[in-house]
mmCIF file of the N, C-alpha and C atoms, coordinates in Angstrom:
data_MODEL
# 
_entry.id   MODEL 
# 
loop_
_atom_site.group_PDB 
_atom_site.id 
_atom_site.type_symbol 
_atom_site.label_atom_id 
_atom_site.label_alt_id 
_atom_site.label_comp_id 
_atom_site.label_asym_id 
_atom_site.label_entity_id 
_atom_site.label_seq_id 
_atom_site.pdbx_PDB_ins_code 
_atom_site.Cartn_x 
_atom_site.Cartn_y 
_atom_site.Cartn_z 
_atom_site.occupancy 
_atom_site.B_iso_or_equiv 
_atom_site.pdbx_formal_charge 
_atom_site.auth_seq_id 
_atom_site.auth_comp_id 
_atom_site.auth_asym_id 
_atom_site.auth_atom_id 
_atom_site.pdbx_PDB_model_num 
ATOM 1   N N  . UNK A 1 1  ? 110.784 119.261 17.116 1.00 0.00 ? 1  UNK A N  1 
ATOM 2   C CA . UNK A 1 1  ? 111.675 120.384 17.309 1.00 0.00 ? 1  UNK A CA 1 
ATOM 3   C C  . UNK A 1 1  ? 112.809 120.241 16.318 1.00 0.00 ? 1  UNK A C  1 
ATOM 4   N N  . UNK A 1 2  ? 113.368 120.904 15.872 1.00 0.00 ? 2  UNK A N  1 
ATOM 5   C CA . UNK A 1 2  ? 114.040 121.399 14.411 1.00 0.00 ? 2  UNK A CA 1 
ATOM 6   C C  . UNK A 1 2  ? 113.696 121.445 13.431 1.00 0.00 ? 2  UNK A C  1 
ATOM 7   N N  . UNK A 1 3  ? 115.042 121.933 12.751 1.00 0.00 ? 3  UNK A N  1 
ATOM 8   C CA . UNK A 1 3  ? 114.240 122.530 10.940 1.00 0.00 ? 3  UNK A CA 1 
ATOM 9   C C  . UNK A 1 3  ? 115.007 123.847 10.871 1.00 0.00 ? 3  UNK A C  1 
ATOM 10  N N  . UNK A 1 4  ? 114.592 124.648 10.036 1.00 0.00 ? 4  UNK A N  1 
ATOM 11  C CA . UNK A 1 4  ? 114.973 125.940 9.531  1.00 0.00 ? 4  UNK A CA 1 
ATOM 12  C C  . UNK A 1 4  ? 114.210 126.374 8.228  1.00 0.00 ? 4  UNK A C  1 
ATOM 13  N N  . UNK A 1 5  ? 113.838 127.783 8.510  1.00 0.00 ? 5  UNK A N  1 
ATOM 14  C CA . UNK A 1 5  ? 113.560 128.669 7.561  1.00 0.00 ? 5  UNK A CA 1 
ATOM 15  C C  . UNK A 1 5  ? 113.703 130.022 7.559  1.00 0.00 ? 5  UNK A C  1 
ATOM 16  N N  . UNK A 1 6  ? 113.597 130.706 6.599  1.00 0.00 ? 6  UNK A N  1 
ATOM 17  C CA . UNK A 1 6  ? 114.421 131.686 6.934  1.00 0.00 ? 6  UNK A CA 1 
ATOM 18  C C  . UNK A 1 6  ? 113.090 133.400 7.207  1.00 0.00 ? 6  UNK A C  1 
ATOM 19  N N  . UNK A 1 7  ? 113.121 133.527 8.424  1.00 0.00 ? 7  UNK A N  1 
ATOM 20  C CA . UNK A 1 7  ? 112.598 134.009 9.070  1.00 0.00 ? 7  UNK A CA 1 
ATOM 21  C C  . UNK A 1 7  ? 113.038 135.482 9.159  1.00 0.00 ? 7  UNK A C  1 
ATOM 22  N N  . UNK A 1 8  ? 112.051 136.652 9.666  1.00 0.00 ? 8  UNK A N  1 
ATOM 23  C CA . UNK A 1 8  ? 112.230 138.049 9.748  1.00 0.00 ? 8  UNK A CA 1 
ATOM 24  C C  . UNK A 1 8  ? 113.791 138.575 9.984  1.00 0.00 ? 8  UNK A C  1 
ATOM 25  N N  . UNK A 1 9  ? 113.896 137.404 10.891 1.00 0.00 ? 9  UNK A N  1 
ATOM 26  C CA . UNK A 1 9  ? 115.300 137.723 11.681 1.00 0.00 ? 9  UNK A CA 1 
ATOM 27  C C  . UNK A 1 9  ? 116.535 137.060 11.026 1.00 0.00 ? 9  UNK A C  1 
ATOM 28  N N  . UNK A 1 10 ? 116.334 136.236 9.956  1.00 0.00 ? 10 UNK A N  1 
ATOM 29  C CA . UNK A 1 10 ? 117.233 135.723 9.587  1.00 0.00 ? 10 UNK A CA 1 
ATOM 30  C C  . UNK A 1 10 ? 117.204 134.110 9.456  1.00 0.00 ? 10 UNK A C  1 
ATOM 31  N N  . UNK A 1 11 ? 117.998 132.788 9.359  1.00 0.00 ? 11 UNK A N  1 
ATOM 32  C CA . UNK A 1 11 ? 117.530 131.404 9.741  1.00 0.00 ? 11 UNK A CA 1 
ATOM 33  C C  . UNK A 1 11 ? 116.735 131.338 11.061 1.00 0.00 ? 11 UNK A C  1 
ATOM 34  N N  . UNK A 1 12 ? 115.970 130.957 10.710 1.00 0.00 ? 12 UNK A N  1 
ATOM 35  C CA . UNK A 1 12 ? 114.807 130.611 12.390 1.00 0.00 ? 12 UNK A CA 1 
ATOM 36  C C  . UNK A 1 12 ? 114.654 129.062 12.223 1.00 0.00 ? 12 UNK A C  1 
ATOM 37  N N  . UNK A 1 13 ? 114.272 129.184 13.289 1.00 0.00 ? 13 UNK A N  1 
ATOM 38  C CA . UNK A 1 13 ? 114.532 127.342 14.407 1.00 0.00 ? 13 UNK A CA 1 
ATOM 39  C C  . UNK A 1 13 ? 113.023 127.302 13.968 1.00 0.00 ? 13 UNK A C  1 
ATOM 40  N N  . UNK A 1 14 ? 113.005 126.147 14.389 1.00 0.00 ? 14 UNK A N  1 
ATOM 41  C CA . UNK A 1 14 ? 111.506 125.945 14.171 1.00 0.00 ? 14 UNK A CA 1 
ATOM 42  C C  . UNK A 1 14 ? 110.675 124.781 14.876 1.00 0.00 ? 14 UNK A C  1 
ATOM 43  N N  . UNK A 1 15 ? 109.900 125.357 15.419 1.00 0.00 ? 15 UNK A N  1 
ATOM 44  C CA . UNK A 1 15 ? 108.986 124.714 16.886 1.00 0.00 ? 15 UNK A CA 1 
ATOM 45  C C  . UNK A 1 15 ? 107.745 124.805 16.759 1.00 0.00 ? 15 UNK A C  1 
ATOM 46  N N  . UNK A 1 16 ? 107.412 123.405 16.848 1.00 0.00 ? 16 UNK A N  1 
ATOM 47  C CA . UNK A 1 16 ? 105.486 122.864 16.667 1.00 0.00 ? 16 UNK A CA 1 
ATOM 48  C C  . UNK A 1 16 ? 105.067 122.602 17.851 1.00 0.00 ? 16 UNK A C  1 
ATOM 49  N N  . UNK A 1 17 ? 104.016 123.251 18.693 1.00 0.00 ? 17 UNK A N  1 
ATOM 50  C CA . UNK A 1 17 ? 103.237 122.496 19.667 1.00 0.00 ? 17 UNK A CA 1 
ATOM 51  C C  . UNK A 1 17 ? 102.490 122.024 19.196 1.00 0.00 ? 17 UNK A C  1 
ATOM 52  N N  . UNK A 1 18 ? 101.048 121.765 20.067 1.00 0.00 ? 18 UNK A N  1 
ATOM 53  C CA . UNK A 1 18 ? 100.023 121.153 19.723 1.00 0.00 ? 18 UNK A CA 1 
ATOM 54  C C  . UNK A 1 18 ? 99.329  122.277 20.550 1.00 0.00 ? 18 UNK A C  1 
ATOM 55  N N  . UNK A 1 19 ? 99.316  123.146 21.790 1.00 0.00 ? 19 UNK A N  1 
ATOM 56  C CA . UNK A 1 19 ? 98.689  123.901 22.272 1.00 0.00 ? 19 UNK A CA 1 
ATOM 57  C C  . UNK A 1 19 ? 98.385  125.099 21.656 1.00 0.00 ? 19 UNK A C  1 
ATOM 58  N N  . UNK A 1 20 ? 96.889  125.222 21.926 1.00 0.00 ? 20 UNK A N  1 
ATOM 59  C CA . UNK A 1 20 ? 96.114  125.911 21.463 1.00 0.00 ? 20 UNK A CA 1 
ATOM 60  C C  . UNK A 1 20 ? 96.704  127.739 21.244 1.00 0.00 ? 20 UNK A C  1 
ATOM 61  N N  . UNK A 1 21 ? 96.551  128.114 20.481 1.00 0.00 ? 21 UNK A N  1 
ATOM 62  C CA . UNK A 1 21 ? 97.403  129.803 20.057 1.00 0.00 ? 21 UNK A CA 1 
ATOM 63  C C  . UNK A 1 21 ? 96.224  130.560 21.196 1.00 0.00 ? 21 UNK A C  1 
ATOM 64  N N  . UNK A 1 22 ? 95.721  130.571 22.038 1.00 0.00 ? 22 UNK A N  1 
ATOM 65  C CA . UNK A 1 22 ? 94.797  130.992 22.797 1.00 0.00 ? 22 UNK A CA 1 
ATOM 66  C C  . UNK A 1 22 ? 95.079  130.969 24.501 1.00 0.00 ? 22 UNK A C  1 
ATOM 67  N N  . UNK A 1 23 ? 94.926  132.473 24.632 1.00 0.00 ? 23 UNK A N  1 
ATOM 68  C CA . UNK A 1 23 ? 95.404  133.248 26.303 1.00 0.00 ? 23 UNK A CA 1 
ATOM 69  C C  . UNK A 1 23 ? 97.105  132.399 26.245 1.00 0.00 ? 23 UNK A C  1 
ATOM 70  N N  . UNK A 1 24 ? 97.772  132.551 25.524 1.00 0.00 ? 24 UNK A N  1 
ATOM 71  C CA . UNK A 1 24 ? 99.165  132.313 25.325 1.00 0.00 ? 24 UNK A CA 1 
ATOM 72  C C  . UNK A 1 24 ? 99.622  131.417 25.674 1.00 0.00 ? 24 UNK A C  1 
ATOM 73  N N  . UNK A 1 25 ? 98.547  130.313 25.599 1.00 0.00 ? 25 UNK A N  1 
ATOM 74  C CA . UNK A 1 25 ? 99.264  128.887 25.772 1.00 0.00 ? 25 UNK A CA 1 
ATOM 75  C C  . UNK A 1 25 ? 99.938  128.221 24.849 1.00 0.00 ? 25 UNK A C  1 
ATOM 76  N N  . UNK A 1 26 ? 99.970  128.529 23.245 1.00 0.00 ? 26 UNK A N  1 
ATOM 77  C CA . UNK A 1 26 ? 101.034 127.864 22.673 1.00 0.00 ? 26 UNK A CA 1 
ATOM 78  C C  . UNK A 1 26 ? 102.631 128.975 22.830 1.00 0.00 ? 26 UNK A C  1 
ATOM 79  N N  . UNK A 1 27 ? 102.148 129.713 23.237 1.00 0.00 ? 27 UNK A N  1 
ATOM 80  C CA . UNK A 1 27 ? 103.435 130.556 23.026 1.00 0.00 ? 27 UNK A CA 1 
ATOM 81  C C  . UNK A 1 27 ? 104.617 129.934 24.318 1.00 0.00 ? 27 UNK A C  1 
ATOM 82  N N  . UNK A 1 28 ? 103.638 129.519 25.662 1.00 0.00 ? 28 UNK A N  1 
ATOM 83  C CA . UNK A 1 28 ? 103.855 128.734 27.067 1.00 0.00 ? 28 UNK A CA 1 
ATOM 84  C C  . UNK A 1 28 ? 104.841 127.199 26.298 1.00 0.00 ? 28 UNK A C  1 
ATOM 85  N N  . UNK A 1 29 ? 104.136 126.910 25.832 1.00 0.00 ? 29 UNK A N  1 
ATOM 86  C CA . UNK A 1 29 ? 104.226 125.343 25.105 1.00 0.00 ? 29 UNK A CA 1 
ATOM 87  C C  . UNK A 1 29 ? 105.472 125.806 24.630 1.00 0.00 ? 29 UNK A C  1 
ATOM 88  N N  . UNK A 1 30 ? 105.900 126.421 23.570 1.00 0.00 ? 30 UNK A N  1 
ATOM 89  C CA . UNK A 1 30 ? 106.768 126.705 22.414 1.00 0.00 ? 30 UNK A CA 1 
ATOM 90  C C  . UNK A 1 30 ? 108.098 127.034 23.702 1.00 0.00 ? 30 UNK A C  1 
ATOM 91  N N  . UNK A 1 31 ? 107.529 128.376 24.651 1.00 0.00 ? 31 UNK A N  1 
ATOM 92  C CA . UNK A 1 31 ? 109.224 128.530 25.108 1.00 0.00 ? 31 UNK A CA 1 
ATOM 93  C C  . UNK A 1 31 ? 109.496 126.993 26.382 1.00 0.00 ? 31 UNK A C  1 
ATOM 94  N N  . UNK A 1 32 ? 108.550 126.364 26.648 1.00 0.00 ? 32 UNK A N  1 
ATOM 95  C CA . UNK A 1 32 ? 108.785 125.182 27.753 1.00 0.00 ? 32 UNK A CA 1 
ATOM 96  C C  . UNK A 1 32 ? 109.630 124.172 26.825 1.00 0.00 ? 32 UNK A C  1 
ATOM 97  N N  . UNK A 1 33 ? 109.115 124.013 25.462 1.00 0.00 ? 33 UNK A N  1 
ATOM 98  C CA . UNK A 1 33 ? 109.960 123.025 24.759 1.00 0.00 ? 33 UNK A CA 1 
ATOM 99  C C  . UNK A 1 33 ? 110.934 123.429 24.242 1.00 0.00 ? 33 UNK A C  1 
ATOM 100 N N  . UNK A 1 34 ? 111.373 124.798 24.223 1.00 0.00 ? 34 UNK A N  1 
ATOM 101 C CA . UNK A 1 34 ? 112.783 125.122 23.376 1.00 0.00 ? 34 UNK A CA 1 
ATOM 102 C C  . UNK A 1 34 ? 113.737 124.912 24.885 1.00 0.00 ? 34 UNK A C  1 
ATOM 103 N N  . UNK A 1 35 ? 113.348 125.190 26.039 1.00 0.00 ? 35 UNK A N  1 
ATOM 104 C CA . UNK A 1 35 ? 114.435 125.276 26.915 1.00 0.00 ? 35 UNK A CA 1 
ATOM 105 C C  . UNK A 1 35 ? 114.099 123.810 27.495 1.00 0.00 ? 35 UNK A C  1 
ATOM 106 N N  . UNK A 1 36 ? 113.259 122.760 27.052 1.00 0.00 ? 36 UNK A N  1 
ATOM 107 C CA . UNK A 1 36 ? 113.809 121.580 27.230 1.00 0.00 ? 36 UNK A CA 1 
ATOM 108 C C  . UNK A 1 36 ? 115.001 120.823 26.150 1.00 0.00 ? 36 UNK A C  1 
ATOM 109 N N  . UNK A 1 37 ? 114.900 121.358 25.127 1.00 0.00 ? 37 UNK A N  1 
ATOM 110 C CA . UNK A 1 37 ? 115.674 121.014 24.006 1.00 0.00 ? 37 UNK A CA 1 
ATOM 111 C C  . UNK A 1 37 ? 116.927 121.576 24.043 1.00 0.00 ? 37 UNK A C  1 
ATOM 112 N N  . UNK A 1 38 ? 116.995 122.976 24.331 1.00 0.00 ? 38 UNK A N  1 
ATOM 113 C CA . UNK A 1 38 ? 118.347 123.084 24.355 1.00 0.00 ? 38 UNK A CA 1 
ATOM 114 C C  . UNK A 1 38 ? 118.761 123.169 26.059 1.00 0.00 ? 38 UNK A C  1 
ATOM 115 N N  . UNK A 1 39 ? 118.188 122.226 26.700 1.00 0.00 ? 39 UNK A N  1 
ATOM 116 C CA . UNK A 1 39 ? 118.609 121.885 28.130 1.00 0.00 ? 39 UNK A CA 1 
ATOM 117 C C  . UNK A 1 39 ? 118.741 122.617 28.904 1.00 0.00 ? 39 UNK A C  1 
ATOM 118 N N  . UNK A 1 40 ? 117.768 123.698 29.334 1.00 0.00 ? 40 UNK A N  1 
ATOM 119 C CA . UNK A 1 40 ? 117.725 124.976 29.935 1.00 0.00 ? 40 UNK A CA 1 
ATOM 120 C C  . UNK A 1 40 ? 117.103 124.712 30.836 1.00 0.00 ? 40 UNK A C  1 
ATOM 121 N N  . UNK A 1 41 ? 116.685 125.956 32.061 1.00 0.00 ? 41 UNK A N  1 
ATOM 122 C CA . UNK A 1 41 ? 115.537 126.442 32.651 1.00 0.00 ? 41 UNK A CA 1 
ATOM 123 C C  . UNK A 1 41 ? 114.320 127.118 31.747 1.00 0.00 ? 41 UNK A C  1 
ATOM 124 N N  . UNK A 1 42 ? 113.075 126.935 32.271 1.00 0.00 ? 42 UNK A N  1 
ATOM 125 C CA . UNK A 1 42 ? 112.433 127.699 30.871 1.00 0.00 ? 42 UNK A CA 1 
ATOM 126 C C  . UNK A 1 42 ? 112.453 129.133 31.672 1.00 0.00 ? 42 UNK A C  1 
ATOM 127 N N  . UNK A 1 43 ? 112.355 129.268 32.934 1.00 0.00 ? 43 UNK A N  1 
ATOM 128 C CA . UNK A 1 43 ? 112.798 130.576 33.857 1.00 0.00 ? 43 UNK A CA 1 
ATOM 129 C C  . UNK A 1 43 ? 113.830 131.544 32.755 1.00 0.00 ? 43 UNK A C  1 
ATOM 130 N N  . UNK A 1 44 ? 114.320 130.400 32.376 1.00 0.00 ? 44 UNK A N  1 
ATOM 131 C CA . UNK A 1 44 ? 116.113 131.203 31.532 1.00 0.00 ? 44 UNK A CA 1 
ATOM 132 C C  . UNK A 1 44 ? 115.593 132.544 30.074 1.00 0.00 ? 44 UNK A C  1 
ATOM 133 N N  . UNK A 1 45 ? 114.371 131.975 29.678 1.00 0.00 ? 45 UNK A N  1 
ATOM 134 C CA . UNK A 1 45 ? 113.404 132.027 28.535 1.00 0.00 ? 45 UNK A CA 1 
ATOM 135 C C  . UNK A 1 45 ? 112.446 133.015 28.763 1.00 0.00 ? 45 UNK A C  1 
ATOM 136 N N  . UNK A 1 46 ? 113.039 134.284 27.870 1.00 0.00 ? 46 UNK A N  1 
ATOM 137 C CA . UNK A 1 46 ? 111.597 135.140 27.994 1.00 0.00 ? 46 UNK A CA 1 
ATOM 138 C C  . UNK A 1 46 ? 111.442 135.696 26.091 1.00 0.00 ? 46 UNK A C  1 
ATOM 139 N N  . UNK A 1 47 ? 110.305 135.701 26.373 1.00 0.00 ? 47 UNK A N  1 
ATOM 140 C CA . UNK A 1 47 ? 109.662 136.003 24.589 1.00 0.00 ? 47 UNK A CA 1 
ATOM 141 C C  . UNK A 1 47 ? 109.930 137.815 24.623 1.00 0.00 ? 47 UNK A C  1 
ATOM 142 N N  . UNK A 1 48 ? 110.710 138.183 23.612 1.00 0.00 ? 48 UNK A N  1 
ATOM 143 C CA . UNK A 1 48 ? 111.019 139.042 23.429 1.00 0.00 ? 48 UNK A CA 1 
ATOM 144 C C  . UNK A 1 48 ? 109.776 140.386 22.611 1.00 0.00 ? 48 UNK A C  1 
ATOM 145 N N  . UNK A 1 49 ? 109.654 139.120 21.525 1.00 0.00 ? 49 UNK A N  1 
ATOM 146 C CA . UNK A 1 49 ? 108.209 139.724 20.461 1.00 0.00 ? 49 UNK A CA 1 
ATOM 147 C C  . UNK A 1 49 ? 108.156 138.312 20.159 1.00 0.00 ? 49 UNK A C  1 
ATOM 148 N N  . UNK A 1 50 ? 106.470 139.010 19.060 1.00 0.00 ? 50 UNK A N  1 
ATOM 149 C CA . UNK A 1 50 ? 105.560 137.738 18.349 1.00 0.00 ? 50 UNK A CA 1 
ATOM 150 C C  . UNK A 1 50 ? 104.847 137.027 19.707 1.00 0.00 ? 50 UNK A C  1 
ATOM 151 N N  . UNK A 1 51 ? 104.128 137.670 20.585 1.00 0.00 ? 51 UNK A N  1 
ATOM 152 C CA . UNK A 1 51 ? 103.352 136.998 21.826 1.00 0.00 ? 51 UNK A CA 1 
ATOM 153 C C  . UNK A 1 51 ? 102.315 136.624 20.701 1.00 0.00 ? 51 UNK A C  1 
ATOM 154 N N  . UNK A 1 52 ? 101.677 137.296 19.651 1.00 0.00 ? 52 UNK A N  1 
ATOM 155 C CA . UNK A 1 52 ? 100.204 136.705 19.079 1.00 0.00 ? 52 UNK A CA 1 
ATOM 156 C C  . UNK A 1 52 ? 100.951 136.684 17.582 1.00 0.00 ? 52 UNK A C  1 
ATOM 157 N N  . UNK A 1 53 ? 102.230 136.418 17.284 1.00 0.00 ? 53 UNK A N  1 
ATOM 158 C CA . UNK A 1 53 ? 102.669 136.009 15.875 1.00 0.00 ? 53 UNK A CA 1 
ATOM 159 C C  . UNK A 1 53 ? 103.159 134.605 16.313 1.00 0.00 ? 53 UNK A C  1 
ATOM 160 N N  . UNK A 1 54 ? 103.024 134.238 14.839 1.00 0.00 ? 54 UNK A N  1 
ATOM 161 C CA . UNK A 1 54 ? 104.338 132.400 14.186 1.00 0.00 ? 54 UNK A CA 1 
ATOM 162 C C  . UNK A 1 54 ? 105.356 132.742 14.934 1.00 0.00 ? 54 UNK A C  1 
ATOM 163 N N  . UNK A 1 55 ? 106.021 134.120 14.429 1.00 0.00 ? 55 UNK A N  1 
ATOM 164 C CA . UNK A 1 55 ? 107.330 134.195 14.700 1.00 0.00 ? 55 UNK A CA 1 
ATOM 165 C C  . UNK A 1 55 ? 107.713 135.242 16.026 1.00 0.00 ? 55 UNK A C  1 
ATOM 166 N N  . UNK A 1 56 ? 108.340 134.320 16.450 1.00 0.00 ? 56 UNK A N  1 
ATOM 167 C CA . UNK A 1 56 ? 108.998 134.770 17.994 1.00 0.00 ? 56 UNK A CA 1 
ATOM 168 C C  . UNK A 1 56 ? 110.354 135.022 17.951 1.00 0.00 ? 56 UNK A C  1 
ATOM 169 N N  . UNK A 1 57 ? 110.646 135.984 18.727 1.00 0.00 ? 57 UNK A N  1 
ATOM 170 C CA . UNK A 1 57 ? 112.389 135.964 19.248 1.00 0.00 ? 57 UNK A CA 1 
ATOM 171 C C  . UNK A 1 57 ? 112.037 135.887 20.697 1.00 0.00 ? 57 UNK A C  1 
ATOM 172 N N  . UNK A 1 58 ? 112.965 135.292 21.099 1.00 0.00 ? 58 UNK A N  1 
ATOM 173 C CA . UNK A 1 58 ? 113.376 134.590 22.795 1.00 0.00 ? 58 UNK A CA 1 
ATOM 174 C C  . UNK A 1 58 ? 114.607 134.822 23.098 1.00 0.00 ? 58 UNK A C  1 
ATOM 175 N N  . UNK A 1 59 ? 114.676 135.480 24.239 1.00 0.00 ? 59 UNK A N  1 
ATOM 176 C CA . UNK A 1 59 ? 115.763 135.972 24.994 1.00 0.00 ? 59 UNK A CA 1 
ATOM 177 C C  . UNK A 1 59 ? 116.002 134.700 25.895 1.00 0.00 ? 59 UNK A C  1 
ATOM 178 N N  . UNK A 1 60 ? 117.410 134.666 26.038 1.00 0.00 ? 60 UNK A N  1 
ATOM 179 C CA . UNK A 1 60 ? 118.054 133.139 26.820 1.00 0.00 ? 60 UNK A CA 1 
ATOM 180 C C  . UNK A 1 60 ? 118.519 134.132 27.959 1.00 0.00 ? 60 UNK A C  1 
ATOM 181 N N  . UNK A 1 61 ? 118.353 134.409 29.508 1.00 0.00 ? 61 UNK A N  1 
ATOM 182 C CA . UNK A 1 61 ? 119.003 135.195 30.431 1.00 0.00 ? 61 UNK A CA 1 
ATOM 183 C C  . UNK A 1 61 ? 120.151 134.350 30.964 1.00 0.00 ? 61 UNK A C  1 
ATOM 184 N N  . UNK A 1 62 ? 121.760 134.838 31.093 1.00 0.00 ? 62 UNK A N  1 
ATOM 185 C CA . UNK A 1 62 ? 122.977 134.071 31.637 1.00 0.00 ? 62 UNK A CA 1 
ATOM 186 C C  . UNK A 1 62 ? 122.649 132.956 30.335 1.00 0.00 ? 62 UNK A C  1 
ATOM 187 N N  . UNK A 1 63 ? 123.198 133.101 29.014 1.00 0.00 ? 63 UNK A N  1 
ATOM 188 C CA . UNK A 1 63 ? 123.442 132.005 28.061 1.00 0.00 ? 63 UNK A CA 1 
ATOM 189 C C  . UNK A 1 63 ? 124.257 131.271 28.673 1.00 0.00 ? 63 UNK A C  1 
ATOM 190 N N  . UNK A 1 64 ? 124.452 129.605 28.536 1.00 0.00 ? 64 UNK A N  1 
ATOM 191 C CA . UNK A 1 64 ? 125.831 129.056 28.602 1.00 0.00 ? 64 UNK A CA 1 
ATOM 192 C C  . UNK A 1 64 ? 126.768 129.142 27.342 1.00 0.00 ? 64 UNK A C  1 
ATOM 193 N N  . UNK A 1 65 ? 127.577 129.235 27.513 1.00 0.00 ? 65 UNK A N  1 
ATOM 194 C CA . UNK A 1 65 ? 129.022 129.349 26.409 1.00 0.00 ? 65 UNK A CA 1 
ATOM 195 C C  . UNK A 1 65 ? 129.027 128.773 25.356 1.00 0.00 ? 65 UNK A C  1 
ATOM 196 N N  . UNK A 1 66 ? 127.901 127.862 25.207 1.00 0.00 ? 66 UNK A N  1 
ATOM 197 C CA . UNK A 1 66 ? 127.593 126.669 24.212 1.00 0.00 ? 66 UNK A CA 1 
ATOM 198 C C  . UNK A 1 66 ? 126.398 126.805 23.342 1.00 0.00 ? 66 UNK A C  1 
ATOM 199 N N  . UNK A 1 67 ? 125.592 128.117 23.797 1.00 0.00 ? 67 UNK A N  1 
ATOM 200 C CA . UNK A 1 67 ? 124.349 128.288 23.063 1.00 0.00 ? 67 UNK A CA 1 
ATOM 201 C C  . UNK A 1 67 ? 124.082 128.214 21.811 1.00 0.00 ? 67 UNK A C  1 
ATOM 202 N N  . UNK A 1 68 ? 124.636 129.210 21.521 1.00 0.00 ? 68 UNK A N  1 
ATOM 203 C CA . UNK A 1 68 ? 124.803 129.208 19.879 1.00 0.00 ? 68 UNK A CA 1 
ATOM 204 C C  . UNK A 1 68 ? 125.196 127.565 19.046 1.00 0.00 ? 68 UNK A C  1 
ATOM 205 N N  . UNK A 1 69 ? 126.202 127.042 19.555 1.00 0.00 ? 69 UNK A N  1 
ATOM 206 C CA . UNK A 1 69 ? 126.049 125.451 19.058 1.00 0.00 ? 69 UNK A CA 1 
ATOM 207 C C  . UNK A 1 69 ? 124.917 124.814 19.294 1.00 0.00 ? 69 UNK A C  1 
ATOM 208 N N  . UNK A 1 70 ? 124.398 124.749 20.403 1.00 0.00 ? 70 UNK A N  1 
ATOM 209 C CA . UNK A 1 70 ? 122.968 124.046 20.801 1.00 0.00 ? 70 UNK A CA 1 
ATOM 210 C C  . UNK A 1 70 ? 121.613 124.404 19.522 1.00 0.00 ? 70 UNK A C  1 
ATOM 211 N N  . UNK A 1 71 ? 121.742 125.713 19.178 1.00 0.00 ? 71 UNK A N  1 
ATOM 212 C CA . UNK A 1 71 ? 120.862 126.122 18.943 1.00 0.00 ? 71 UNK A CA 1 
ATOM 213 C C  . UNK A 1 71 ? 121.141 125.259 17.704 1.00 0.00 ? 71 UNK A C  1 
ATOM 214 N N  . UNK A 1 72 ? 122.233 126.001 17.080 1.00 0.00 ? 72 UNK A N  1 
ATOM 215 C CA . UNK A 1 72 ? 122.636 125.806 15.531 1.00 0.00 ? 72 UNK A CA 1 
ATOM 216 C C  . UNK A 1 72 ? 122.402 123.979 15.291 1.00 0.00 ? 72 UNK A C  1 
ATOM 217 N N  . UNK A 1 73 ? 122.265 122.865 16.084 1.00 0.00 ? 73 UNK A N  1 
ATOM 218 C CA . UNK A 1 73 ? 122.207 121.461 15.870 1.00 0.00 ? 73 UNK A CA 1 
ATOM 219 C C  . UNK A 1 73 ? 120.895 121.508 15.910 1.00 0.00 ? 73 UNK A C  1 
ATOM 220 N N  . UNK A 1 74 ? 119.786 122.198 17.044 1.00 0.00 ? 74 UNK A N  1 
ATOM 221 C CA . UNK A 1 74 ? 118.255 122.412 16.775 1.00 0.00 ? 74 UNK A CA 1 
ATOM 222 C C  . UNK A 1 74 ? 117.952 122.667 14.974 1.00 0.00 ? 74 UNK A C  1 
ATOM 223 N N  . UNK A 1 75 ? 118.766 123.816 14.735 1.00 0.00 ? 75 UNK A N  1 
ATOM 224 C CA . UNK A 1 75 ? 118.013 124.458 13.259 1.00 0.00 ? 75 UNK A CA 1 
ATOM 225 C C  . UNK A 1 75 ? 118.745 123.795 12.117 1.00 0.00 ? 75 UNK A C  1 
ATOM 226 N N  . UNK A 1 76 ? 119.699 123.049 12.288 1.00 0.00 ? 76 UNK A N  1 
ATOM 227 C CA . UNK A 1 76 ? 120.311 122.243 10.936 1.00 0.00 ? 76 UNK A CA 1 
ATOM 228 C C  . UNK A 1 76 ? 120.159 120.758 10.952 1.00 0.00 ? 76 UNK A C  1 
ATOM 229 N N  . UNK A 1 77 ? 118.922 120.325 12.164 1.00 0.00 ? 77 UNK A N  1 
ATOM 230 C CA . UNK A 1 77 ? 118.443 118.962 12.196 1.00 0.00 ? 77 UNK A CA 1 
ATOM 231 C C  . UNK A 1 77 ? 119.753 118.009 12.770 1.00 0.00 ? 77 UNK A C  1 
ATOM 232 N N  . UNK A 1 78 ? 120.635 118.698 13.294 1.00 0.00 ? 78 UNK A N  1 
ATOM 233 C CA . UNK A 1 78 ? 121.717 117.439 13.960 1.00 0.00 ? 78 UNK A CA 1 
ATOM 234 C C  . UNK A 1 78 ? 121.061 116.911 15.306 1.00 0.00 ? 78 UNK A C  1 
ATOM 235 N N  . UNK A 1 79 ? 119.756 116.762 15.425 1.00 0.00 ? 79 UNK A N  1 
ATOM 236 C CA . UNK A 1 79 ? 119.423 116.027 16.991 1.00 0.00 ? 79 UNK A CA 1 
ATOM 237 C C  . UNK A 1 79 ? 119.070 116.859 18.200 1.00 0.00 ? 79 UNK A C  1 
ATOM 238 N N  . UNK A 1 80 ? 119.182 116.521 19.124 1.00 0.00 ? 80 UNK A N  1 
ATOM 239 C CA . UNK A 1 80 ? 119.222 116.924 20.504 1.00 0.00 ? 80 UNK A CA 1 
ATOM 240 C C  . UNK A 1 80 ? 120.489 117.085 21.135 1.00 0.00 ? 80 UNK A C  1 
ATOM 241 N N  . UNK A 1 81 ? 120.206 118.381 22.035 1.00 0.00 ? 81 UNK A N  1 
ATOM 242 C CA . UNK A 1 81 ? 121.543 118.547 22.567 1.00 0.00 ? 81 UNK A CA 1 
ATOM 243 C C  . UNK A 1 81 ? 122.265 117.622 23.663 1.00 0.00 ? 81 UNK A C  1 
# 
């Protein structure tokens, strides 16, 4: 989990499973590990678009106040939150 490139939307984060792109289990995989990383519920986590693309946007429901930092240490490789 981290990295950056610069994606449809602008810098994008960047997240590897290993689960299969099939009946939407890597997409399952991808939002379970972003809201373990940035210390969430994955409940919190819904896929906005890109269900059968690379590239996803994910809605965070009730952000904490800190998101945007969390995220930004995910996509500029500073670690875990």
């Amino acid at each position: 989990m981290g990295g950056r490139y610069e994606g449809p939307f602008g810098a994008a984060l960047v997240v590897a499973v290993n689960a299969p792109p099939v009946d939407g289990r890597a997409t399952a995989a991808v939002l379970r590990a972003l809201a373990d990383a940035l210390g969430l519920r994955p409940a919190a986590l819904r896929l906005r678009s890109g269900a059968a693309s690379r590239d996803k946007l994910v809605e965070v429901s009730a952000p904490p106040d800190d998101l945007d930092a969390r995220v930004d240490r995910l996509r500029d490789g500073d670690g875990r939150t």
